[in-house]
N, C-alpha and C positions, 0 to 999 in steps of 0.2 A: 489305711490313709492316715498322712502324721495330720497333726495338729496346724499347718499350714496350708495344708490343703482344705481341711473341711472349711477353715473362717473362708477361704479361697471361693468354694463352693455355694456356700453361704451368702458370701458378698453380689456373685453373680446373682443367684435368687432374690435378692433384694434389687438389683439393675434392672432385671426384667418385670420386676413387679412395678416400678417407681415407671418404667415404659408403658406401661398397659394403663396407669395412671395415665395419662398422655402427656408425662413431666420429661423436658430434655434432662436427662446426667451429665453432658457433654454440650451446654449453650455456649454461641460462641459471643455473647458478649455481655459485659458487666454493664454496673451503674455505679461503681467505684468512687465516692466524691472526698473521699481522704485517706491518706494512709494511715496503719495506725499508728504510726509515731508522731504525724501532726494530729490525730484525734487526741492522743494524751498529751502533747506538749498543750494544746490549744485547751484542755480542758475543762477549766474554768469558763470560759468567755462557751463554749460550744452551749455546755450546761445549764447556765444561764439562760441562754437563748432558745433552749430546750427547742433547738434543731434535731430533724432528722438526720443521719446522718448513711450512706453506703459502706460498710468498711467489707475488706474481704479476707482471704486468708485460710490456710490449711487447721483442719482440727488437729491439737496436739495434745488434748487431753479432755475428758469426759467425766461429770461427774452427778449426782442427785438420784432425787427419789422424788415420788410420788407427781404433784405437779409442778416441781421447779426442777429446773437442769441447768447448771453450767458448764460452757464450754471454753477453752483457750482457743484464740485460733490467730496464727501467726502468719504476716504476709512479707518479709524480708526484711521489713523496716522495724517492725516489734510484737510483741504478744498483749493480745489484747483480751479481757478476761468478757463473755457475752453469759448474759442472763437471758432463762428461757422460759418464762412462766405459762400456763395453761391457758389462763386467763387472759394472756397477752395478746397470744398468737390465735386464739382458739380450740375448742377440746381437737375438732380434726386434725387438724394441720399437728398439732403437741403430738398426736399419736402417732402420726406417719413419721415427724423428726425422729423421734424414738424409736421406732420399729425399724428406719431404713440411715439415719444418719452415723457415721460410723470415723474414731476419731482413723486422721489421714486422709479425709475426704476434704475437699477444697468448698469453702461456701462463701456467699455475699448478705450479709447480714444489715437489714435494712434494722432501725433501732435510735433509742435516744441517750443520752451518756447520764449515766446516774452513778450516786454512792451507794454502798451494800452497808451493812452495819458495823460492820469492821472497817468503813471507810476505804473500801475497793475502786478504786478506779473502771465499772462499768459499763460496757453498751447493752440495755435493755431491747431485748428482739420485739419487732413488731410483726419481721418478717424473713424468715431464711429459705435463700434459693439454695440450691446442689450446682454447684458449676464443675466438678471434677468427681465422680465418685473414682475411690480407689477399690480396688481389687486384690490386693496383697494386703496383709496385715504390716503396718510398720514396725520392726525387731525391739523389745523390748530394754535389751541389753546390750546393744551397738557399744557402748562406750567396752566392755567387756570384754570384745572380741579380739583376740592377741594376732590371728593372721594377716599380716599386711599385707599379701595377695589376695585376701577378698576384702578388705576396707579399700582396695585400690579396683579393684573391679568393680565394687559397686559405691565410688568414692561418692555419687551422688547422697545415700546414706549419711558419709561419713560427712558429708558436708552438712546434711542436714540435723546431725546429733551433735557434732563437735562444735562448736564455735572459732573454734582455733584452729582447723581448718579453710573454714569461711573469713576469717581474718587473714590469713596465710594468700589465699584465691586474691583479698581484695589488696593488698600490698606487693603482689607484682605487678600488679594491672601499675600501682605506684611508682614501684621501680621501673618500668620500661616507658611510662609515659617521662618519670624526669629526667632520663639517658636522653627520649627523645625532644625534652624542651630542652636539653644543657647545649645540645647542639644546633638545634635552631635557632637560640639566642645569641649561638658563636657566628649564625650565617654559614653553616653546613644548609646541602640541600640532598632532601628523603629521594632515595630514586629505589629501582625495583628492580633485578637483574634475577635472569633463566631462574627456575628450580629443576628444568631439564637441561644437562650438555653433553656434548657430544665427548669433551674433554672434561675429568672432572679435575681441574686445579685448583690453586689456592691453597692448598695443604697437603701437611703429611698424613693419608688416611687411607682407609680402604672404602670405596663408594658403595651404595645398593645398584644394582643394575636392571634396566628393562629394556624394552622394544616397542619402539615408535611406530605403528601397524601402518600409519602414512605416507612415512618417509621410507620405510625399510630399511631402519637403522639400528642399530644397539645407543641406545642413551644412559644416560647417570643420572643420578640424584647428588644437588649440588653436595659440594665438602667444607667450602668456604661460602660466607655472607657474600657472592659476587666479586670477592677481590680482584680475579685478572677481567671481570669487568667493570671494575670501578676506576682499577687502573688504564680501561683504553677512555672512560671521562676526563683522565686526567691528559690522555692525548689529545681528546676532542677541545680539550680549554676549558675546563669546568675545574675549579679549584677546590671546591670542601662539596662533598659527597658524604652521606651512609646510609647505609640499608639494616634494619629489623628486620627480619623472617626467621623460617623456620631452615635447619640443614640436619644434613642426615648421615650417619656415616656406622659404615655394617659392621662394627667393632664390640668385645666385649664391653658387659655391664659392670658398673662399681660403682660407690657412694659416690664417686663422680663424674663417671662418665655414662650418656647413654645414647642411643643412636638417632634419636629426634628429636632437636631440641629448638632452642629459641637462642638465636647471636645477634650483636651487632658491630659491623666493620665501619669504620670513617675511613678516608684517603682526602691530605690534605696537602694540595702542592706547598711548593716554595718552602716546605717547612721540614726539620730531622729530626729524630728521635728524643735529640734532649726536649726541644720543644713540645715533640709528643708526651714524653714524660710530664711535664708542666703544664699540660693542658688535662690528662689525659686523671693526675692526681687530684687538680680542682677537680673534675669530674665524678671521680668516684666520692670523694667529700660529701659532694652534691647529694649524689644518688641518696647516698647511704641515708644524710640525715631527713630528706625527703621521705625515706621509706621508712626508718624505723626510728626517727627523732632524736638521736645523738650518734657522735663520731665514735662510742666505746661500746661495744658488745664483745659476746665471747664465742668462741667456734672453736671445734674440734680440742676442746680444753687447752686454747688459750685464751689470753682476754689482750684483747685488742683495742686499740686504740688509735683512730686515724689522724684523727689533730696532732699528735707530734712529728720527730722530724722522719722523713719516708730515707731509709737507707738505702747506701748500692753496697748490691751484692758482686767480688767477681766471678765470673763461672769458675775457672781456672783452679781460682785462690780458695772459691769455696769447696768444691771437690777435694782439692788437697787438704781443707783442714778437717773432714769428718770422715774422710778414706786414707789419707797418706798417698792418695795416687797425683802426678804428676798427667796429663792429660794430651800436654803436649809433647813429652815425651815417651809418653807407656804405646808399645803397639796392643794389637789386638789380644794377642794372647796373653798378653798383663792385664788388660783390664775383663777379660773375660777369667781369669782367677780374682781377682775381684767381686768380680760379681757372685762367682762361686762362696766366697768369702763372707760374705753379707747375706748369704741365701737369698741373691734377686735372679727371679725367674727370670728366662730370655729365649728364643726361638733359635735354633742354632743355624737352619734357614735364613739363608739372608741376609746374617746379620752381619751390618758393616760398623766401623770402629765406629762411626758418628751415632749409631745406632744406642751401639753399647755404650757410650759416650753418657747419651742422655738416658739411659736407664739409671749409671751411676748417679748423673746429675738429682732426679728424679726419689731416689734414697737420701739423699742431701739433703733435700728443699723442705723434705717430711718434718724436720727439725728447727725450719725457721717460721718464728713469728709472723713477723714483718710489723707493720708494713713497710716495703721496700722495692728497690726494681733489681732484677736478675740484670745483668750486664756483662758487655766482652764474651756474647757466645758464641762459638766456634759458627768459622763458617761454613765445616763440615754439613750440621744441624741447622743450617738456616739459607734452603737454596732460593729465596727469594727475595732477602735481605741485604744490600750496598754494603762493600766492606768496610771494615772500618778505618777511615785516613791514618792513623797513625798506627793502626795492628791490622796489618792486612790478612792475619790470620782469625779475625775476628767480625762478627757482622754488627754492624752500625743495627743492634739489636735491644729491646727491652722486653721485661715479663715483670709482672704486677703480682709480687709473694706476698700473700695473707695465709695464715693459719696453718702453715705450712706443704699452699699448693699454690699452685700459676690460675691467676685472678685477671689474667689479659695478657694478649700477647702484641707487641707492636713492631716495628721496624723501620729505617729509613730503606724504601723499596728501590731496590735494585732497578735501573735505570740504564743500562750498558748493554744493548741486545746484543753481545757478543759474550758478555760474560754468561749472561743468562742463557745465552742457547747451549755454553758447555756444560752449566750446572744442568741443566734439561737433561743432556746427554744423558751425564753423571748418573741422577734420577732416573732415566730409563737402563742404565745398565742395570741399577741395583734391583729396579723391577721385573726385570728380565731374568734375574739370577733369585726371584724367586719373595722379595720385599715387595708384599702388597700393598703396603704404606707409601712405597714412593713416589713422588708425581709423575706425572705422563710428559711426554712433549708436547708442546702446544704450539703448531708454529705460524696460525693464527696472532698468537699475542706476541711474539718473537717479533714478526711481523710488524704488528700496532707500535713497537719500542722503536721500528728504526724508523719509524714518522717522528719518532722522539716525543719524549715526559720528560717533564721535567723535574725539578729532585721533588720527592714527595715522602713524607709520613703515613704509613698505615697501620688500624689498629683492631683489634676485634678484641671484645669482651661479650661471654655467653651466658647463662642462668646460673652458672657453674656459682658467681660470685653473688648471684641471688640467695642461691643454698646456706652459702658461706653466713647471711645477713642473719637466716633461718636457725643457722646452727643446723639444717637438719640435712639429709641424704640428696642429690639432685633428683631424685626419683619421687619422694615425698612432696617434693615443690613443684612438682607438673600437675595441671588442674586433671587433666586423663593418661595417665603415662601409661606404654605398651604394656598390657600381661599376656599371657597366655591363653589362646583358647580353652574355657571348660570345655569339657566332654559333658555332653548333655545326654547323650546316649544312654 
């Protein structure tokens, strides 16, 4: 038996002795009367008034001899240092603390605030209940532990030893609540569309798939924040839309991609992409300085800086100038020597020029800063996107380049159910011929366009530009991101 199992064993024999005591380990309720970050900010004025006070809180550390013990015991709000004298509590009760109380064990410490002689900030025990006994020993050495597949397995841990994870948890919660006041102070309104369809559109992806036992159907899990249903709002007459949730898509993992994550898409009629750009940059301003309190941080070793001026990139122009490839000229088998060229992987299945296209694109972008917007992209690579009036080879498109990746993707939305039922086509040939990425038909929302929408802006931005704020992996910034079943076996 290792060492984790006997305190294991141990623990338990101390549970059932403290039962037969006829003491709950598990009572379901407090007498809490302050945290302990208002008992120490109040300090003074408590101590004075040499009030009783409840505080509660996990042991995190253990300490003394004979008839004094001190404990730390920390409840989210701060660490607060309890004295435990003999004489306090009584000889019984001091001995049962000590025979059965165990640090990691959760308590509510009834007590009055005093100084130690080192001038400690104090609660004097009168009286300590057991509200949570633990059972495992808490790991000694967490900070130590190099595998990020068990700090993420058991991220509870790592939240509870790191700080800077706990800080990480509490500045997204940041970031997605000022995405969603940026928009509700512009008069956007929050709506909620399927996480099950029948069709999974909105993007270029490959969906998870299941079976609806009710209906006797094959369903999806969505791919997109509800785009082609935010865009039948925009046929209904509803003019500024967006949705937070979660979308899912069964594709390889990488420091930026992962198949569960957190997006949100806006759909704003009357309005195109320059506009989306202009609203879309205040926005991320916003975010940024809300979440991490200035406009300049660094990522991916660059140092960034969003208060200056946001550049356009052209697709075209940038390809040509860090490949030498012409884009609208190269057929496929130039740019797939290219691609060979550059050692970027590619699936030979499937793969069509727009495809190969934006892989090149994609080895490009790896090399710019920004901040800026991607602009002029094929409309090859954007079959949901309005062309562009003066390049009809180009889609009335923007993408949001920080740190040298796609930080949002927007569009002015295709609006022409005639065009859009060819690009569908298009899209299901290439799916047919083996492109699991490509979108389906959908003649549901083909449909909804020729009741007509009007021109409209769309935009989605995902955790992806959370990571970015992080500097860290998109996988590190999920509060429980997917791993793997252990074998317990």
């Amino acid at each position: 038996m290792n060492r984790k199992d006997e305190i294991r064993q141990s623990r338990i024999k101390k549970l059932e002795k403290i039962k037969i005591m006829g003491k709950l380990p598990y009572p379901e309720k407090t007498r809490r009367t302050h945290t302990n970050q208002e008992a120490l900010k109040k300090f003074s004025t408590l101590k004075k008034r040499k009030e009783e006070l409840f505080l509660v809180g996990r042991i995190r550390s253990r300490r003394g001899h004979g008839k004094m013990f001190f404990i730390d015991i920390e409840d989210g709000t701060e660490l607060i240092q309890v004295l435990i004298r003999q004489d306090g509590v009584g000889k019984k009760f001091f001995e049962y603390f000590v025979d059965n109380f165990d640090i990691g064990d959760f308590v509510q410490v009834r007590g009055v605030l005093t100084l130690t002689k080192r001038k400690e900030k104090t609660l004097e025990a009168v009286d300590i209940k057991l509200l949570s006994k633990s059972i495992l020993p808490l790991p000694e050495k967490w900070h130590g532990l190099k595998s990020e597949e068990e700090r993420l397995r058991k991220r509870y841990l790592d939240i509870l030893f790191n700080p800077e994870v706990k800080d990480l948890i509490e500045k997204r919660s940041v970031f997605w609540n000022s995405t969603r006041d940026f928009l509700l102070n512009r008069g956007f309104l929050e709506v909620e569309t399927p996480v099950l369809e029948t069709i999974a559109g909105g993007a270029d992806a490959k969906p998870f798939k299941s079976y609806h036992d009710a209906l006797g159907i094959d369903v999806y899990l969505r791919i997109s924040m509800g785009e082609l249903w935010q865009k039948k709002l925009m046929v209904a007459g509803f003019e500024k839309t967006f949705e937070i949730g979660r979308q899912f898509r069964n594709e390889g993992m990488s420091p930026e991609h992962l198949q569960d994550y957190t997006q949100m898409e806006f759909y704003w009629s009357y309005a195109d992409h320059k506009m989306g750009m202009k609203l879309v940059e205040a926005m991320y301003k916003y975010i940024t300085k809300k979440t991490i309190g200035t406009l300049k941080f660094k990522a991916k070793g660059f140092n960034i800086n969003l208060g200056k001026k946001w550049e356009r990139y052209d697709y075209r122009e940038t390809i040509k100038k860090y490949t030498d490839v012409d884009i609208e000229e190269a057929n496929l088998e130039t740019i797939k020597k290219a691609l060979k060229k550059f050692n970027l992987e590619y699936e030979e299945k499937g793969l069509s020029k727009g495809r190969a296209v934006d892989i090149l694109w994609k080895y490009c972008r790896a090399k710019i800063a920004g901040p800026g917007f991607l602009i002029n992209v094929p409309i090859e690579v954007s079959p949901l996107a309005k062309r562009n009036e003066k390049n009809p080879k180009a889609a009335g498109r923007f993408q949001v380049i920080i740190a040298g990746s796609e930080q949002g993707n927007g569009y002015s939305e295709l609006n022409d159910p005639i065009d859009q039922a060819e690009r569908f086509k298009e899209q299901q040939k290439l799916r047919d011929e083996g492109d699991e990425e490509a979108q389906m038909y959908d003649h549901d929302f083909i449909e909804a366009l020729e009741y007509g929408m009007p021109p409209t802006c769309g935009f989605g931005l995902s955790e992806r530009f959370f990571s970015v704020l992080m500097d860290k992996t998109i996988r590190e910034c999920q509060i429980f991101p997917l791993v793997r079943p252990k074998n317990n076996k």
